[in-house]
N, C-alpha and C positions, 0 to 999 in steps of 0.2 A: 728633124731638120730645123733651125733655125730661119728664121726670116725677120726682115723690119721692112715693114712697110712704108715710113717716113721716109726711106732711106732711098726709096724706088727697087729694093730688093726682088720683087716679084716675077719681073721678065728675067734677073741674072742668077747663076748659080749660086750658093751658101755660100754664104763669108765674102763675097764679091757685093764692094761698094759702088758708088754712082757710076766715078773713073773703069769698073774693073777690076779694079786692086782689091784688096785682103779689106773686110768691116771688122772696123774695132768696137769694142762695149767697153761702156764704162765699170768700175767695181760694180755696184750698185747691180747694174743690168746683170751681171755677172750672177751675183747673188740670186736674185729673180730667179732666174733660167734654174740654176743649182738648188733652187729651195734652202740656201745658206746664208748664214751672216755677212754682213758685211766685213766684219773682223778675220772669218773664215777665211774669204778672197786672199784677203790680205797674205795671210796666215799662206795660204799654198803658192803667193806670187813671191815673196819671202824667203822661202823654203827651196824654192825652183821646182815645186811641182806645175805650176802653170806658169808657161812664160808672158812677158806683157811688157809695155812699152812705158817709159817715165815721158809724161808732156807736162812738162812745167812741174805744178804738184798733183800729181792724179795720176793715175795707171789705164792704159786701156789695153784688153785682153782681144785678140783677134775669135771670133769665131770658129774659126779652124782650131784654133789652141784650145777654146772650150770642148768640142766637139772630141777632140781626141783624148781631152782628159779626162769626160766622161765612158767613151770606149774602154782606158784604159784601166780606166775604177772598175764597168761592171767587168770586164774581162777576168780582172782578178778575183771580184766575188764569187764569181759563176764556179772558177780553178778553186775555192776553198774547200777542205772538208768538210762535212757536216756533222757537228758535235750530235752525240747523241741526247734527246731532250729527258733531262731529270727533273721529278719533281719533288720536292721535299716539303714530307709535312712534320711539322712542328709538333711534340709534342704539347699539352695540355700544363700549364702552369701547374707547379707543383704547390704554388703557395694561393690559389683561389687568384680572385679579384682582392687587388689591396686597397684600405680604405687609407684618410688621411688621418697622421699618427692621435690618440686623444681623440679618436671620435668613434668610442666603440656601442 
């Protein structure tokens, strides 16, 4: 669950700011939460994988919009198959350790 404490978040539900309405994040904060770049953010408000609001020049993401895009990401990892794990070893250089050329 998200929360901001500057914000007085603590007596009201998630994503619910001072007024009541929807808490927006900044990219940045975005980032934070997601353990991604900031370019990243960018990269999925972009795209329309996260939707977000333009204020002036800056984007801010509602918390509810994080919260579900995360839901929605592990939902579909969870639904992937699971490759079987290979391991491959390399064989053995056929030509030794090579030295540099003229230095025998």
């Amino acid at each position: 669950m998200l929360s901001n404490a500057s914000a007085g978040a603590s007596s009201q539900g998630a994503g619910e700011g001072r007024a009541g309405g929807p808490y927006f994040l900044t990219v940045a904060e975005v980032a934070s939460i997601m353990k991604i770049s900031n370019r990243a953010v960018y990269q999925l408000v972009h795209n329309g994988h996260l939707p977000a609001l333009r204020v002036r020049e800056e984007y801010r993401v509602s918390t509810d919009a994080v919260q579900e895009y995360l839901r929605e990401t592990e939902a579909q990892l969870i639904s992937l198959p699971k490759a079987p794990f290979r391991l491959r070893v390399m064989p053995p250089s056929r030509h030794g350790s090579r030295s540099a050329p003229g230095s025998s």
